[in-house]
Legacy VTK file of the C-alpha trace (Angstrom):
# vtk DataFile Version 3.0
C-alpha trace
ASCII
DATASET POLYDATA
POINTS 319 float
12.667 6.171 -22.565
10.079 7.041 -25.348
6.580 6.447 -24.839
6.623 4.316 -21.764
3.506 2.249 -20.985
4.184 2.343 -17.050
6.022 4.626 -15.035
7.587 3.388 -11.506
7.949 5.510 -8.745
10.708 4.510 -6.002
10.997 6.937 -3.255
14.796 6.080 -2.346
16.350 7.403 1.207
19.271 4.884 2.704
18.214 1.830 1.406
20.907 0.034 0.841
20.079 -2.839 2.970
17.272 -3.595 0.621
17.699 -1.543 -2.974
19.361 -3.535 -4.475
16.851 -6.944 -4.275
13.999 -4.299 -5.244
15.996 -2.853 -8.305
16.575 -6.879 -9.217
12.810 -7.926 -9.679
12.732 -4.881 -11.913
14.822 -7.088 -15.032
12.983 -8.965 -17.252
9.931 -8.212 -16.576
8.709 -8.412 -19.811
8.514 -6.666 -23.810
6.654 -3.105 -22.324
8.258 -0.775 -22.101
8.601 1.098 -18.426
10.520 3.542 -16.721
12.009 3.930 -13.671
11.820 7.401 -11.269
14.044 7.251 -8.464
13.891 9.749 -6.501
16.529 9.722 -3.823
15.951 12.080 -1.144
19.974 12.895 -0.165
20.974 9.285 0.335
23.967 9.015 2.308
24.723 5.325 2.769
25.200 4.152 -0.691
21.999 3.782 -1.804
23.031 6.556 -4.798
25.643 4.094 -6.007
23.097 0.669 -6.237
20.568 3.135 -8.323
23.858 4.470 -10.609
25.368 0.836 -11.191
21.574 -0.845 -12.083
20.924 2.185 -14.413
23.603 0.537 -16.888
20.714 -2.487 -16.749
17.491 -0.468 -16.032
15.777 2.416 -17.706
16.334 4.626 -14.546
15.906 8.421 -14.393
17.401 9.358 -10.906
15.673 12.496 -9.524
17.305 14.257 -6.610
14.846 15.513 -3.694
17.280 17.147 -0.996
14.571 19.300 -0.055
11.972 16.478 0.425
10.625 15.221 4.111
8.729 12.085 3.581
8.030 9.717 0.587
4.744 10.694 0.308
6.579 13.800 -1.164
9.044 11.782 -3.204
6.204 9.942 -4.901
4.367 12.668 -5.727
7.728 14.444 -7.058
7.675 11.425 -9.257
4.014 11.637 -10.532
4.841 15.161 -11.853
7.767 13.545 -13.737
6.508 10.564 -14.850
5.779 10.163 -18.747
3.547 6.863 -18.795
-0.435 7.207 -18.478
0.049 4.316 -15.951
1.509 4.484 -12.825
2.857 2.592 -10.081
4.276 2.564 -6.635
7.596 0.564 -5.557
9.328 1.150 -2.288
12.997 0.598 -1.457
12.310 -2.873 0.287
9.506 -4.511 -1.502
9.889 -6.720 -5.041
8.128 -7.568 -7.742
7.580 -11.396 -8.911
8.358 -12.200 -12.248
5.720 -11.190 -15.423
4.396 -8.750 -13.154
4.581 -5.762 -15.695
2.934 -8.210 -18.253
-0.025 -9.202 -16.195
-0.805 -5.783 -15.142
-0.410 -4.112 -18.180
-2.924 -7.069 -19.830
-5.246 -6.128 -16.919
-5.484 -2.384 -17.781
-5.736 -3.741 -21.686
-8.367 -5.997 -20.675
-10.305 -3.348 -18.506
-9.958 0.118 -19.732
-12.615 1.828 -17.709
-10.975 1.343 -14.411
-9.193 3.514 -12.269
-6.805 1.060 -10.268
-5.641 -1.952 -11.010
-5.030 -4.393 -8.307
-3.735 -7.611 -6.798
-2.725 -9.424 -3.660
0.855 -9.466 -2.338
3.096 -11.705 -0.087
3.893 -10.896 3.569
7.990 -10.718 3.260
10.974 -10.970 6.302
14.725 -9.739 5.734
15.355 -13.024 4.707
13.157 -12.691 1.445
10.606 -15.212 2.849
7.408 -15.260 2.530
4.659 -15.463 4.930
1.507 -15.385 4.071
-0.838 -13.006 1.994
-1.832 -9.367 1.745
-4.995 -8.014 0.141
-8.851 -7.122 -0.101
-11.528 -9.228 -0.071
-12.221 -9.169 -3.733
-12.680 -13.108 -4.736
-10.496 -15.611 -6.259
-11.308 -14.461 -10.010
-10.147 -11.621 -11.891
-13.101 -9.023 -12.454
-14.440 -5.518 -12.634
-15.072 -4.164 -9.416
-17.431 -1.088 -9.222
-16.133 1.784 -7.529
-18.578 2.276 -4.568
-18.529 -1.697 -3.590
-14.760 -1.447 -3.541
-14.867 2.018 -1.555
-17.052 -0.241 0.766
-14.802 -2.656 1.748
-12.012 -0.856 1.492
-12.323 2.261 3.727
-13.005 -0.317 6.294
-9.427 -1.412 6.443
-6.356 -0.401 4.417
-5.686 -4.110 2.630
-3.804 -2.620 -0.313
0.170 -3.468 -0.481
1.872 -0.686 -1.992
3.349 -2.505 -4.743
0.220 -3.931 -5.867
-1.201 -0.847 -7.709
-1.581 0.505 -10.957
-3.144 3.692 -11.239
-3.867 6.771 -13.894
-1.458 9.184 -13.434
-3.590 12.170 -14.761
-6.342 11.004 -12.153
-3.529 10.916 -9.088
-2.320 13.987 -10.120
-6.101 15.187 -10.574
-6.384 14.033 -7.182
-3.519 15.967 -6.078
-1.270 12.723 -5.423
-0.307 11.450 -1.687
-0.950 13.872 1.554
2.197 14.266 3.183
1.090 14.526 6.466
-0.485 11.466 6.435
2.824 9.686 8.214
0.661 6.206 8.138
-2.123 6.262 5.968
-1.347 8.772 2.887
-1.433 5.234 0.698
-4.629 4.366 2.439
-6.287 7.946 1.619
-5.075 8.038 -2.243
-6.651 4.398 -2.114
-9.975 5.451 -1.645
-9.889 8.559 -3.657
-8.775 6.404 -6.357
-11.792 4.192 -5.771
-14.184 6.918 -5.147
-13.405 8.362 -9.083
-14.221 4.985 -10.934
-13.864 0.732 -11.035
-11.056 -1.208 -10.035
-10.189 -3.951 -11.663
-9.047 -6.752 -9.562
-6.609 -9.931 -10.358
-5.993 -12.758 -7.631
-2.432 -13.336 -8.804
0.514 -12.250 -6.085
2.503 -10.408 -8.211
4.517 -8.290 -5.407
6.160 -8.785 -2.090
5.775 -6.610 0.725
8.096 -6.622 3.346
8.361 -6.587 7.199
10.422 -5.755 9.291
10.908 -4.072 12.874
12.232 -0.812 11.243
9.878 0.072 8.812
8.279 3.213 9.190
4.854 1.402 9.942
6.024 -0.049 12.593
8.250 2.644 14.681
5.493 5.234 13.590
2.581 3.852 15.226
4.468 3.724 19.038
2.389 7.461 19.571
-0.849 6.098 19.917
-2.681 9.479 20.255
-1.041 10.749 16.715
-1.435 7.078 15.532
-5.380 6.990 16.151
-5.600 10.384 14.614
-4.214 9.207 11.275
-6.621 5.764 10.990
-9.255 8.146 11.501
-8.615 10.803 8.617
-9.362 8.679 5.790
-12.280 7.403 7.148
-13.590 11.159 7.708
-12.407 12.164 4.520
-14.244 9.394 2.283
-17.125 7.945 3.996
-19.515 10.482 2.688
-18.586 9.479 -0.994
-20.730 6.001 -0.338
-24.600 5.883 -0.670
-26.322 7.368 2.350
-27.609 3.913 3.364
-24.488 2.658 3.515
-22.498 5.366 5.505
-23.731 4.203 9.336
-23.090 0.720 8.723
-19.498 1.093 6.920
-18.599 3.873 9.323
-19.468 1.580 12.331
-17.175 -1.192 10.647
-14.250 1.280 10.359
-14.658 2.839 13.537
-14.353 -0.513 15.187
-11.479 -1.608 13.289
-9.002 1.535 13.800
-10.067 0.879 17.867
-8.680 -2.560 17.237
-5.359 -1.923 15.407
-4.993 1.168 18.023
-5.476 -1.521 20.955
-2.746 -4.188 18.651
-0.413 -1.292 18.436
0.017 -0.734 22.264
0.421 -4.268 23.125
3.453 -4.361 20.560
5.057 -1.601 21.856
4.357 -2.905 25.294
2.316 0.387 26.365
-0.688 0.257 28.363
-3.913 -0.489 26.759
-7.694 -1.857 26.974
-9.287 -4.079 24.720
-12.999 -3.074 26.043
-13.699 -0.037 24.041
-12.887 -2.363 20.679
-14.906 -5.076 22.205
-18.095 -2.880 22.544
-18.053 -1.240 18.763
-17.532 -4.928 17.433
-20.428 -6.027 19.864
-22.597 -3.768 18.553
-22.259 -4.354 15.111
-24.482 -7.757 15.455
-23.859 -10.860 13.967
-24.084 -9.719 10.584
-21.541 -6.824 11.217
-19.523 -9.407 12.254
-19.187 -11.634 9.268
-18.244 -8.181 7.591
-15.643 -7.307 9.749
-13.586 -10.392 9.374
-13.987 -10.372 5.736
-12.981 -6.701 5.185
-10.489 -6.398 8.190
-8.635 -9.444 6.700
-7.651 -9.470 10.520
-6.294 -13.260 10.785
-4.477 -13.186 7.206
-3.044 -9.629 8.113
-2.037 -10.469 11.651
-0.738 -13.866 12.090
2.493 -13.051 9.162
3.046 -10.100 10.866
3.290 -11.412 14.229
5.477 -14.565 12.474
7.780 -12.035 10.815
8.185 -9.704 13.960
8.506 -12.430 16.676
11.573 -13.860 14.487
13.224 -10.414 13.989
12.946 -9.592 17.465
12.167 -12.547 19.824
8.833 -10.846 20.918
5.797 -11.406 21.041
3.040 -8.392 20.587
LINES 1 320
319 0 1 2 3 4 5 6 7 8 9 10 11 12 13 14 15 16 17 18 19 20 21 22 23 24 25 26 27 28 29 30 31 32 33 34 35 36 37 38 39 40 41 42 43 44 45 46 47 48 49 50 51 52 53 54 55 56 57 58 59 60 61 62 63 64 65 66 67 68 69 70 71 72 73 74 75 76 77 78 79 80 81 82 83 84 85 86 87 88 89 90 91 92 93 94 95 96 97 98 99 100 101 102 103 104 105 106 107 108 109 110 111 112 113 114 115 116 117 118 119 120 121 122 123 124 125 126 127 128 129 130 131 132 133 134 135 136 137 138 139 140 141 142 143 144 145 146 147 148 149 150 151 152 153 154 155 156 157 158 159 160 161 162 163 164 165 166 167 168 169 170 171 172 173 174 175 176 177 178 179 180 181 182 183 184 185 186 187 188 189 190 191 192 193 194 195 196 197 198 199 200 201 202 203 204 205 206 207 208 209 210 211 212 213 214 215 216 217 218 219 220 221 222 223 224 225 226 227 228 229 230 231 232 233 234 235 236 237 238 239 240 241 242 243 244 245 246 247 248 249 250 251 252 253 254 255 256 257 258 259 260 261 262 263 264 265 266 267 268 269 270 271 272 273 274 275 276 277 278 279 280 281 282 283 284 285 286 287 288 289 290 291 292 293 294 295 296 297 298 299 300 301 302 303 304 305 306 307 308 309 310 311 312 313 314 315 316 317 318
């Protein structure tokens, strides 16, 4: 592929339940150009073959990654190889909705000054259905967001889907790309570092599907709640200090209060015992304006009720 304008990054490792319907949404997508980085970390279930057979139909480069441990590693393997100034993140069992390459690429025309590009996604089940909505609080209009009012909201609660980003990739690499030992929140962390260097321009089109399922890695990952708290609150240390010093108390008490709660929500689904009073006093506390914050940046009702649809029809329980 010469000159690409947008480089996809799939971090591939046995997906072949799901590659395939991912690989799909990539065809027609529009007249850019893009390119696709696969990089397969030693596949073993067929998942080599789906990415061989689509790269008669898709401009795919497949990188091997043998050596790699997580996909935080595979991704950033893939931001060292990619060739586009734009970047952007597709995992093995999410999907893109048609004209998403044109929108998004008209977004970063539109507003050249920003450093991610964004826009909500649909909740998704194995059955490709969709449930209900995943994103920030950022409005029903497309506009310029300034960095620090995005950082705001955002290190509050991770509401980014992973396939709803466009980024620089000389800034992410800048940046030093995804932390690999951030198991559950290395997207969350290159989020707000992203934010923290400059605007983000914002679209309320769902252009992206992210999907749920009882096997993901964000759900089977959070069942150590001790390692689980630990990585909700590294991004939170890591960033608050970038907003103004006015700020830091009252988004740090937001944050604080909102990793207690999906600590508490993790237990109960994995049936391990847990009290709801410690969340309960840090949301108490935050007053009554605090609240009105914290159900506006958690997005706790529109994150939680698909997931608990999705899950209870996987599994038959209820968390």
């Amino acid at each position: 592929m010469t000159d690409p304008a947008l480089s996809v990054i799939i971090p591939v490792y046995n997906g072949v339940a799901t590659l395939a319907a991912t690989l799909d949404s990539l065809i027609d997508q529009g007249d850019r150009a893009i390119e696709i980085l696969a990089v397969d970390q030693a596949s073993s279930d067929g998942s080599r073959a789906i990415l061989e057979d689509f790269a008669t139909r898709l401009p795919i480069r497949i990188i091997d990654a043998p050596n790699s441990k997580n996909w935080m590693e595979n991704t950033n393997i893939g931001l060292q190889a990619a060739a586009a100034p734009l970047v952007t993140m597709l995992h093995q069992d999410d999907v893109w909705l048609p004209g998403r390459v044109d929108v998004m690429l008209g977004l970063a025309d539109k507003y050249p000054s920003a450093q991610l590009w964004l826009h909500p996604a649909w909740f998704m089940d194995s059955e490709n259905r969709f449930s209900g909505t995943f994103g920030p609080a950022f409005g029903k209009h497309e506009r310029l967001i300034k960095g620090r009012d995005a950082l705001l909201s955002l290190i509050v609660q991770n509401s980014i889907a992973i396939p709803s980003a466009i980024f620089r990739r000389d800034t992410a690499l800048k940046l030093c790309g995804l932390s690999p030992e951030l198991w559950y929140t290395a997207d969350w962390d290159f989020w707000l570092k992203l934010v923290a260097a400059g605007p983000v321009a914002w679209t309320p089109q769902k252009l992206a599907a992210f999907r749920i399922h009882e096997n993901s890695q964000t759900v089977q990952g959070s069942r150590d709640m001790k390692d689980f708290e630990s990585q909700l609150s590294i991004p939170l240390e890591r960033h608050v200090n970038s907003l103004p010093a006015a700020q830091i108390a009252r988004a740090k008490a937001l944050a604080e209060a909102s990793n207690c709660l999906n600590v508490y929500l993790a237990a109960r689904y994995h049936k391990q015992p847990a009290s709801v009073l410690p969340f309960v006093g840090k949301f108490l506390r935050l007053g009554p304006f605090g609240f009105v914050a914290f159900f506006k940046n958690t997005r706790i009702i529109s994150r939680l009720l698909p997931r608990l649809r999705i899950l209870k029809k996987g599994s038959g329980r209820v968390a």
